[in-house]
Wavefront OBJ file of the C-alpha trace (Angstrom):
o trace
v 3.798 12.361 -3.926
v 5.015 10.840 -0.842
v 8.385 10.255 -0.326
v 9.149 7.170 2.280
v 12.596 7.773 4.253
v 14.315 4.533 4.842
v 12.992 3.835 8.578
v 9.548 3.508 6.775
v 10.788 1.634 3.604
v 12.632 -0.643 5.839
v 9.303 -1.501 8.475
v 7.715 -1.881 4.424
v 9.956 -4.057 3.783
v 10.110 -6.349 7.060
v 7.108 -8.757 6.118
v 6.439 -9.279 10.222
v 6.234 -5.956 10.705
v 2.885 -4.580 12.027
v 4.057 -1.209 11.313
v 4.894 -1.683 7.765
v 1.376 -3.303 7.592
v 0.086 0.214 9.104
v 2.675 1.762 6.860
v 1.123 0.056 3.716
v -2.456 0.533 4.194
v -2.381 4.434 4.367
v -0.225 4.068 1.504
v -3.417 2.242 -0.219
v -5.433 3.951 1.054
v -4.785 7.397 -0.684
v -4.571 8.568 -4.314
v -0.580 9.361 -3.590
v 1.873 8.140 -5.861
v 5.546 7.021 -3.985
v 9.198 7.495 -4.458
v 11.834 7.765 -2.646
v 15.063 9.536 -2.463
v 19.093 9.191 -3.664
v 19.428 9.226 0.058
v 17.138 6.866 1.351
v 18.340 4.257 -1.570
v 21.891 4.819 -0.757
v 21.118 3.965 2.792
v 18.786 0.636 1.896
v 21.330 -0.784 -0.556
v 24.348 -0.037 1.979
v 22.323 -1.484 4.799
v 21.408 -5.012 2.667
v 25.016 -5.119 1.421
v 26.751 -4.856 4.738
v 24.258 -7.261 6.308
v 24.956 -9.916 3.416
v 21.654 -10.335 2.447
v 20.140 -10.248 -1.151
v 18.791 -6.258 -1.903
v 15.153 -5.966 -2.854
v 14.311 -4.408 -6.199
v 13.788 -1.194 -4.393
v 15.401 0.695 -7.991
v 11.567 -0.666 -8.940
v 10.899 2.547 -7.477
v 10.808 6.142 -8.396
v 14.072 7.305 -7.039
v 14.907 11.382 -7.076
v 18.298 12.754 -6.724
v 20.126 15.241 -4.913
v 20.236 18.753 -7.304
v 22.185 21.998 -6.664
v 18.957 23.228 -5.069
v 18.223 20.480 -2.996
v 21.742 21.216 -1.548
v 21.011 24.417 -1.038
v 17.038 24.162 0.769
v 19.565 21.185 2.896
v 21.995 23.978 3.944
v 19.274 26.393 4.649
v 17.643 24.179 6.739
v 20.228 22.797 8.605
v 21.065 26.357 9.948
v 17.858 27.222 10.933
v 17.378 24.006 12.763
v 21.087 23.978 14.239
v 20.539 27.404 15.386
v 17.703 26.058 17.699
v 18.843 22.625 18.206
v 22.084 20.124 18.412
v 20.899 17.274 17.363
v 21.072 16.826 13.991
v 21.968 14.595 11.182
v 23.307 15.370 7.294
v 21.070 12.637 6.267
v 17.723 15.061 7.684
v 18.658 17.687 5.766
v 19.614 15.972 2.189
v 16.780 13.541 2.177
v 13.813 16.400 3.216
v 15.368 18.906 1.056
v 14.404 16.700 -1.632
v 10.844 15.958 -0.866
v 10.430 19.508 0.496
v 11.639 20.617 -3.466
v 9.413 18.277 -4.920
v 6.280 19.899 -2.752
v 6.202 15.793 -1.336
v 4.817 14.469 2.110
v 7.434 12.431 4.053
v 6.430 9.255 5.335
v 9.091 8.586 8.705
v 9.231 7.327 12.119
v 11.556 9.166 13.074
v 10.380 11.306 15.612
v 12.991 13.748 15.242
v 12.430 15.002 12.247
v 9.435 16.997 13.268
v 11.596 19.905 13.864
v 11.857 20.029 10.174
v 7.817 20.499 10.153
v 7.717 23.792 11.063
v 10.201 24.532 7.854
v 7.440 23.486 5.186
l 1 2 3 4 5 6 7 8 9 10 11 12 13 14 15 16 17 18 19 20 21 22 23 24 25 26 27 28 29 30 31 32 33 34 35 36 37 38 39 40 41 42 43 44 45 46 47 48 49 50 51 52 53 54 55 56 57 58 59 60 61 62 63 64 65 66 67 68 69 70 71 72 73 74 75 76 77 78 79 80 81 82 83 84 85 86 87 88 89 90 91 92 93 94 95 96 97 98 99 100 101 102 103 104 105 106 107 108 109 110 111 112 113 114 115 116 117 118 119 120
């Protein structure tokens, strides 16, 4: 399953967006279902809402919440990663504790999440 984090559902989204057309085509291309997670549609609804504009039917989508365990692999990985780095953000750890629970691929551009790689 791949799990797209918001910067990636929004550049889906954004219908001039030659990224989300990149975005889209690898996403056709495999045999991967998608979802997302409680995170990411927090962040999408809160985004459209505060912006005044009308909220896709993103709940279309398989959405996974955040479970005692997820909270826990978050916590773990936040420590390992904080121990090593500053930079850091709740959302990281909440959002790829899901996907990494759910043995998912995370589809992101952000860059800075690639220090979560190395954690599985």
């Amino acid at each position: 399953m791949i799990f797209l984090e918001t910067d990636a559902l929004f550049e889906l989204l954004n219908k001039k967006s030659a990224k989300g057309d990149v975005i889209f085509q690898n996403l056709e291309k495999g045999n991967e279902s998608f979802a997302i997670t409680s995170i990411t549609f927090y962040e999408i609804i809160s985004s459209f809402i505060l912006s005044g504009k009308t909220v896709p039917p993103i709940n279309l989508l398989q959405v996974y919440g955040f479970s005692k365990e997820d909270a826990q692999k978050a916590n773990w990985n936040e420590v390992r990663v904080k121990k090593e780095r500053k930079r850091s953000t709740f959302i990281w750890f909440t959002g790829t504790a899901i996907v990494m629970n759910k043995g998912g691929i995370l589809c992101t551009m952000d860059n800075g999440l690639k220090v979560l790689e190395e954690l599985g």
